[in-house]
N, C-alpha and C positions, 0 to 999 in steps of 0.2 A: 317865518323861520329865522334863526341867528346864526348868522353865517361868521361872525366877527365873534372868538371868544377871548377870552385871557391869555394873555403870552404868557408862557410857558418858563420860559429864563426874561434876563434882563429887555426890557421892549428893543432897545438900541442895538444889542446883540439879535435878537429875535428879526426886529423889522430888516437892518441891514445884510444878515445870513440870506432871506429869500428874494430881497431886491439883490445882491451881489448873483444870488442863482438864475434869478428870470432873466438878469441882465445880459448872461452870457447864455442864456438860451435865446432871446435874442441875435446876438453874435452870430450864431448856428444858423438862425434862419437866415438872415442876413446873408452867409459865408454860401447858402446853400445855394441863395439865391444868385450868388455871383456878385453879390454889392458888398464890397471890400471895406470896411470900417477900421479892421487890424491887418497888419501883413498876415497872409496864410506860410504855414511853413508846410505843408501836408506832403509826407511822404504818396507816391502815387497809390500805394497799396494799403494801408491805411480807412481811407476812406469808406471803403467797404466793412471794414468794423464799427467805424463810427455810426454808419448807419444804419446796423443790423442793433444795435446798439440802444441807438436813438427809438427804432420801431419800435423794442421791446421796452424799452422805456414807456415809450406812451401806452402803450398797450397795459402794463401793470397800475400806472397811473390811473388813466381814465376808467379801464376795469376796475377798481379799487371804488375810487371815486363814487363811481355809479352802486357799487357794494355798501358803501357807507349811508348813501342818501340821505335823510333827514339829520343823521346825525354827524354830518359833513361841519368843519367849524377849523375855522383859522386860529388853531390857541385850542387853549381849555373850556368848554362848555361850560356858561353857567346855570344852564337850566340840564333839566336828566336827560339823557340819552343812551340808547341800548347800549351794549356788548354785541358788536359783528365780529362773529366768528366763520364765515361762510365766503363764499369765493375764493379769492387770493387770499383772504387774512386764514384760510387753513393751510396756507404754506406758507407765510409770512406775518408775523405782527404788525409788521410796517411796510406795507406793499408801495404806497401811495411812495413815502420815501425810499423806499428801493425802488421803484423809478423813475422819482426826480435825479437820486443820486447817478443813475445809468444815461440820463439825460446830458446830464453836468459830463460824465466821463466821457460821453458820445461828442461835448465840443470840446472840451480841452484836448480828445485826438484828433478832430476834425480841424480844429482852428492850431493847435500848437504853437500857442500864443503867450510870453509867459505871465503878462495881466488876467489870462483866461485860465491857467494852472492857479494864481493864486487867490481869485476868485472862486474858481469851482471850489477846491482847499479848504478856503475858506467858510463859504455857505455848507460843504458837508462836513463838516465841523462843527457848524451851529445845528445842524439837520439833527446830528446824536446828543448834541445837549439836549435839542426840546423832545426827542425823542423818550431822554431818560427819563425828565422830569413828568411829560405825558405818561411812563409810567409805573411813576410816585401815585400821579392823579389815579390813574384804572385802578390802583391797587386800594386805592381807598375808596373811588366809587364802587366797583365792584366788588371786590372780598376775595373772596372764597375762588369765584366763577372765572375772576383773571388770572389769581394763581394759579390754576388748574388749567386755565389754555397757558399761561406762560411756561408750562413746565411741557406741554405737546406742540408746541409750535417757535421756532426760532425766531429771533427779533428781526434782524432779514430775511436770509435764504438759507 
């Protein structure tokens, strides 16, 4: 199976958006775990958001993820792969990144860090470029069948 497709935008834009993300998801665990990498600035009450935040973050992710299956791929697919239209993708087009980007928000309130603002910033900024450009892609692999979910189903939430 090809796990590895086509970058979507520029590779350098592309590669650096999801390493600048993992990187402060990192942070996060790190910060959770109590091993201090950045100063924390965390309001005491806060934190509680962050990690109602973070749960549901992984939760659309990994759900997503496992919806996708086979046709799971880093970039653009260059072999065929369905149209999922079932689980979270019938309330979301982009489930997977509507909860990385809830991830990213779950440490920049967690950590309130401002390398960690312009990181997160940053990566969900590249998260909507490849997002649009993925879909340029559906609209030409699919037709008809993406326009018709594109117009019942929002691009996030």
């Amino acid at each position: 199976m090809e796990i590895i497709g086509k970058p979507t935008i520029n590779p350098i834009l592309f590669y650096s958006g999801k390493i600048s993300g993992y990187t402060i998801w990192i942070f996060l665990l790190l910060a959770i775990l109590k091993i201090r990498i950045l100063p924390l600035m965390l309001p005491w009450n806060l934190d509680i958001i962050a990690y109602l935040l973070l749960i549901v973050g992984l939760i659309f992710s990994f759900y997503s993820l496992l919806n996708l299956g086979r046709s799971t791929r880093f970039g653009i697919p260059t072999t065929k792969t369905k149209l999922v239209t079932g689980g979270f993708y019938r309330i979301s087009r982009n489930p997977i990144y509507f909860g990385f980007n809830l991830i990213t928000i779950s440490s920049i309130i967690y950590i309130l860090n401002p390398i960690v603002l312009a990181l997160g910033i940053y990566c969900m900024g590249i998260y909507h470029l490849i997002i649009l450009r993925e879909e340029k892609f559906l609209t030409e692999a699919f037709g008809d069948d993406y326009l018709s979910y594109k117009r019942k189903v929002r691009r996030y939430i």
